[in-house]
N, C-alpha and C positions, 0 to 999 in steps of 0.2 A: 281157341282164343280169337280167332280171326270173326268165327258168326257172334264171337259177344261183342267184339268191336262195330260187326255190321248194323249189330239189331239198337246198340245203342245210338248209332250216328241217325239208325230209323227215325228211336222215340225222339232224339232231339228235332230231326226237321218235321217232326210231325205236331211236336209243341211248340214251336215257333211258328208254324201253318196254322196252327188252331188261334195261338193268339194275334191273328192277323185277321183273324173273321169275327170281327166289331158284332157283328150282325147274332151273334152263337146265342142260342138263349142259355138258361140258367141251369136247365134238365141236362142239355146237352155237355153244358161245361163240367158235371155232374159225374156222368158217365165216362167219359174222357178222363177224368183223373183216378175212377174206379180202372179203369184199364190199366193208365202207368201202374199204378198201384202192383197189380197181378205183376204187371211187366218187371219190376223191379225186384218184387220178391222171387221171382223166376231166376232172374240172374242173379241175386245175392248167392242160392242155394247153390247152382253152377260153379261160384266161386269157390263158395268153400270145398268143394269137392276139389276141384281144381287145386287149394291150397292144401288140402289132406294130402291127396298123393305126390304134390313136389315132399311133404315133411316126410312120407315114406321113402320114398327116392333121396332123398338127401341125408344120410346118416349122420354123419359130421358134425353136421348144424348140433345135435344132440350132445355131444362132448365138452365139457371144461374147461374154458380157455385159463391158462396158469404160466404168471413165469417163476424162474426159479434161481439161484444164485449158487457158488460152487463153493462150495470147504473148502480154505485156503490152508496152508501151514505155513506160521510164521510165528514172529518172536510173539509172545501176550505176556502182558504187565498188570498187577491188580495192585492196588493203593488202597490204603488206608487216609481216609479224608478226615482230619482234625484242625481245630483253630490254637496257632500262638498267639506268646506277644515277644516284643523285640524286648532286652536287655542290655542296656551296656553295661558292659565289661569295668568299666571305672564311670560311677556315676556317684557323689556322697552331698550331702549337704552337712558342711563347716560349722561344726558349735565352739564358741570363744570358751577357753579353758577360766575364765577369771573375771567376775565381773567387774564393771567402769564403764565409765565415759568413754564414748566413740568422737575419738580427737580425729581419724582420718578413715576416707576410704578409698584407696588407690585406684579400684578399676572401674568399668560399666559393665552393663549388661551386653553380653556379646560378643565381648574381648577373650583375645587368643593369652592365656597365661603359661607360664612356664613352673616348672616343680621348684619349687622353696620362693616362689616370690610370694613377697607381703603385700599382702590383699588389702586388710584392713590395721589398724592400730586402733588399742583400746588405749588411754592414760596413766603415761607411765613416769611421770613427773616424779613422784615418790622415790621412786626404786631407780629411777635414772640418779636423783640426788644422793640415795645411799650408795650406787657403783661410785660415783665423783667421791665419796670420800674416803670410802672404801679404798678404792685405787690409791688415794695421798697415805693412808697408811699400809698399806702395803710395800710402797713405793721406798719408804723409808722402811720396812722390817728387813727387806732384799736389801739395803745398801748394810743396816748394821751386819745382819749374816753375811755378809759376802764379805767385811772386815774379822769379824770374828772367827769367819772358816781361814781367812788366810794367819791371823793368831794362833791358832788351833793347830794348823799346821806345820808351826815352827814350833810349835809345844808351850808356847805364852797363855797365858790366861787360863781358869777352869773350865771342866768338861762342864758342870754346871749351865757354868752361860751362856759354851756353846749350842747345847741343846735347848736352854728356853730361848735363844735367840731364834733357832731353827723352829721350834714348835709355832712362837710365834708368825713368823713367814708365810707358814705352809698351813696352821688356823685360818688366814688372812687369804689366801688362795683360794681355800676351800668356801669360804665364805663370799667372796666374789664370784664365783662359778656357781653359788647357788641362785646366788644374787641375778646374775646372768640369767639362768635358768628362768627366774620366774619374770625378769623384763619376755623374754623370749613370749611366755604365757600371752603375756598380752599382746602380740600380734598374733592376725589370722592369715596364714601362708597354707600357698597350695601342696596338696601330698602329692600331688603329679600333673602335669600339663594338660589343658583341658580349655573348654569354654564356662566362660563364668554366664550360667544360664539364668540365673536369678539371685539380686542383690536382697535380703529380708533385714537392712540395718539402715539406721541413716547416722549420718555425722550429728554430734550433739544426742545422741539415744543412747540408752543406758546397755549395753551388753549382757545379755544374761547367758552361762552356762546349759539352759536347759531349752534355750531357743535357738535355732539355727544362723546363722549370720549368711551365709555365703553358699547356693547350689553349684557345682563344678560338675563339668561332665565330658569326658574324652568317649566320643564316636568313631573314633578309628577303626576300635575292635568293638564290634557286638555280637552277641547269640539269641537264637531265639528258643524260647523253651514251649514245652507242649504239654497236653496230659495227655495220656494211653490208654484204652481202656485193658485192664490186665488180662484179657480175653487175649491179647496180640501177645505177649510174653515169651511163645517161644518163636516167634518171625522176626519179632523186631530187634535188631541188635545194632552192636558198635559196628559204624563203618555201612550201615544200611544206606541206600542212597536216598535221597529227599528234594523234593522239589517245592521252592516257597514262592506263594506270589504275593505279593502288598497291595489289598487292591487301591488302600485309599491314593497312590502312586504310580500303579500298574507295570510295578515291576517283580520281574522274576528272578530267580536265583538256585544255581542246583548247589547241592553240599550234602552232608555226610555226618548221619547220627556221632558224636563225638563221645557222648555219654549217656548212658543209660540209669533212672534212675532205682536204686534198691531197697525203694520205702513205697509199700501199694498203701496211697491215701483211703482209711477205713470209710470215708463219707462220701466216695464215689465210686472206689473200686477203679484207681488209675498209679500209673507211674508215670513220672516227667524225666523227657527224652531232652536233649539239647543238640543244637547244631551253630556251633559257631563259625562265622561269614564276616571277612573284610568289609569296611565299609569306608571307603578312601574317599569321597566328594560327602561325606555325614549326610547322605538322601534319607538313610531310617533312622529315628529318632525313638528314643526311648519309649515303649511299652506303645506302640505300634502295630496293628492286628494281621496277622499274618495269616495265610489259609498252607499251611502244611499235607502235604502228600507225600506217602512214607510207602516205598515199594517193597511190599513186604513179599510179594513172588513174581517170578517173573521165568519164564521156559518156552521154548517151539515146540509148538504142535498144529491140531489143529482146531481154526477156529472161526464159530460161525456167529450169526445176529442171535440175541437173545430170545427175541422175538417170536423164534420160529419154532423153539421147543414147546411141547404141548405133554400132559400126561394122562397118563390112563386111569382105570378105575382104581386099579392096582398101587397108584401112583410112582408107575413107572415114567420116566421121561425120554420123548420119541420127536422123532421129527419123520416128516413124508419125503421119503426119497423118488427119484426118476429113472427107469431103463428103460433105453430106447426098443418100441416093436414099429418098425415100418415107419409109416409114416406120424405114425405117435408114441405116446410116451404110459408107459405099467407105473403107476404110482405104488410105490411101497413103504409098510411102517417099520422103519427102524428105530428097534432102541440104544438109547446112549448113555453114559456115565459123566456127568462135566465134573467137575473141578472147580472152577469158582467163576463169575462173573463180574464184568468193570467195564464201565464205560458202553453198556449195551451188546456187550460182547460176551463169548461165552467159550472157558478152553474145555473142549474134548477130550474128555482121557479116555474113550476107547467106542466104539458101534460105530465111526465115520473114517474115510481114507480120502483122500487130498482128489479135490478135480470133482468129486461128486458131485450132481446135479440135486439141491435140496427145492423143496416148492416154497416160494416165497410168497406172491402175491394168489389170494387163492387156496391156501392152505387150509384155512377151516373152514374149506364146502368140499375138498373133495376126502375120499374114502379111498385103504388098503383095495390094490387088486381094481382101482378104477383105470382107465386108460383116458387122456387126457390130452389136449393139444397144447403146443407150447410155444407161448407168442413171443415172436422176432422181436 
C-alpha cells in the first residue's frame, strides 16, 4: 500500500510539471497521457488484488446481518369485529286513540316529561257535556237510593223499587266511567318519563289515529344490538365480555353480551347478540353506530408477530429460530401449530418455548443451518 501511495503522489507532480511547460508540443502531450494511461491501469489491477485478498481474510463480512425478537408468554385476546346500532330501551312514537280537533298541546320539543302527563288534548267539548249531565243525574239516582235503601231497611216500601232504584244508580255509574273512559281517549299522555323528541301535530290540526302525534324517548337505559355471523355460535355466549367504541363520539364502553339471539336470519346467516349499558348524561342517542368487539378467546401462552411465520411447500407453518455458536448465531427452521391470530399477533399452541430468539428483520434471505450475525 505504501509504493501505491508513492507512485501515485509521483504521477501527480509529474502532471502538474508537465502542465507547467506552456512550451510542450502536441506529440509530446500525446505520449505523456499514453503513459498515465498504462500507469493507471497498473494500479487499478494492484487494487483489486489487494481488495480480493482482504475479502479472503475477512470471513465475516460474508455472513447475514439479522435481528431477531423473543417469544413472549402472555395473556392473548382474539375478537370478533362487528358493527351495531344503539337502542333505547323506551323509545315509542304516540298515536291519538280518537280522531278531532287539536284544542291544545302542552309541551315542546326537548322537554323533560313525566309518566301519565297530558301531552296533548284533542276536543272534548261533546263528551265533557254529556259527563256534566250525566253527573246531574246520577247525582239525583244516589240521593233517591240512598232514601229508598234506608226505607228498605225498616221494611217500608217494595223490594221492587228498591232495586229499580238501585239498578238505576249503578246504570248511571257505569255510564259515566264509560263516558270517562272515552274523555280519557282524547288526551295524548306519556306511558313513561322521557324526552319529547318530536312534536308531528299542531293546535287547530285534525288528529288522526293512524298518524303519530307525539315521539318520546327515555335514554337512560339503552342496548346495543349486533348481528353474528353463525360461524361464532359456539364462542359467543351470555355474559361474553364486549367492548363498544361510538366513533361518531369517540367513546368507549366495556359490557357484557346479555342476550343471545335464537333465530339464524336465513338471508345472511347471523344471530343478533345484545349488550345493554347505562347511559346517565343521554351522550348515545338512538340507532347510533357502534363498532363491537366481542372476545370470543382469550388464554396465556405463547405469542409472537404474525409476520414472521412463513410455510413450506407442504404447507406447513415455521418460523427461523436462533442458537448461539461463538461468536454467531445457527439459524434453524421450526415448525409450529398457532391457534388463531388478532391484531398482528399470533397464539402458539405448540414448536416455541418462552425467551427464544426468533429472526425478525432478515427472515426471508436467510436459510436452515445458516450461521448469521446478530445486530445489537
Amino acid at each position: 500500500m505504501k509504493k501505491i501511495s508513492i507512485l501515485l503522489s509521483f504521477l501527480l507532480a509529474a502532471s502538474c510539471g508537465n502542465s507547467k511547460k506552456q512550451s510542450a508540443t502536441l506529440l509530446e502531450l500525446k505520449v505523456q497521457k499514453a503513459t498515465l494511461i498504462d500507469q493507471i491501469d497498473s494500479l487499478s489491477s494492484i487494487l483489486n488484488s489487494v481488495e480480493s485478498n482482504i475479502s479472503k481474510l475477512d470471513t465475516t463480512k460474508r455472513l447475514n446481518v439479522v435481528t431477531a425478537v423473543q417469544a413472549e408468554n402472555k395473556l392473548f385476546r382474539h375478537y370478533i369485529e362487528v358493527q351495531g346500532t344503539v337502542e333505547a330501551e323506551q323509545s315509542v312514537e304516540l298515536y291519538p286513540e280518537r280522531s278531532g280537533t287539536i284544542t291544545s298541546i302542552f309541551v315542546k320539543e326537548g322537554q323533560q316529561v313525566s309518566k301519565g302527563q297530558n301531552l296533548a288534548q284533542i276536543d272534548s267539548s261533546i263528551i265533557e257535556s254529556s259527563i256534566t249531565e250525566l253527573q246531574t243525574q246520577l247525582d239525583l239516582a244516589r240521593t233517591t237510593f240512598e232514601r229508598q235503601k234506608r226505607l228498605w231497611d225498616q221494611n217500608i216500601g217494595s223490594e221492587l223499587q228498591f232495586l229499580q232504584t238501585k239498578a238505576k244508580k249503578e246504570g248511571l255509574e257505569n255510564n259515566l266511567n264509560s263516558l270517562r273512559e272515552q274523555a280519557k281517549k282524547l288526551k295524548v299522555t306519556a306511558p313513561f318519563s322521557g324526552i319529547i323528541d318530536e312534536i308531528f301535530i299542531k293546535e287547530g290540526g285534525i288528529a288522526n289515529p293512524q298518524l303519530p302525534a307525539v315521539r318520546l324517548v327515555n335514554l337512560s337505559k339503552v342496548h346495543v344490538e349486533s348481528d353474528v355471523t353463525e360461524s361464532y355460535l359456539k364462542t359467543v355466549r351470555k355474559n361474553t365480555e364486549v367492548e363498544l367504541f361510538f366513533p361518531s363520539i369517540g367513546k368507549k364502553v366495556k359490557a357484557k353480551i346479555d342476550q343471545v339471539g335464537n333465530f339464524i336470519n336465513p338471508n345472511n346467516r347471523s344471530f343478533k347478540v345484545r349488550m345493554n349499558i347505562n347511559n346517565p348524561n343521554n351522550e348515545l342517542k338512538a340507532n347510533l353506530l357502534a363498532n363491537v368487539r366481542i372476545n370470543d378467546f382469550q388464554n396465556s401462552g405463547i405469542v409472537i408477530p404474525t409476520k414472521l411465520i412463513q410455510k413450506d411447500r407442504l404447507d406447513k407453518k415455521f418460523v427461523y429460530t436462533l442458537q448461539k455458536q461463538g461468536n454467531t448465531f445457527m439459524v434453524e427452521k421450526t415448525y409450529i401449530n398457532t391457534t388463531l391470530n388478532y391484531d398482528n399477533e399470533s397464539f402458539i399452541e405448540e414448536g416455541l418455548t418462552e425467551n427464544i430468539l426468533i429472526v425478525d428483520k432478515g427472515f426471508r434471505l436467510v436459510k436452515a443451518n445458516e450461521n448469521v450475525i446478530l445486530a445489537e
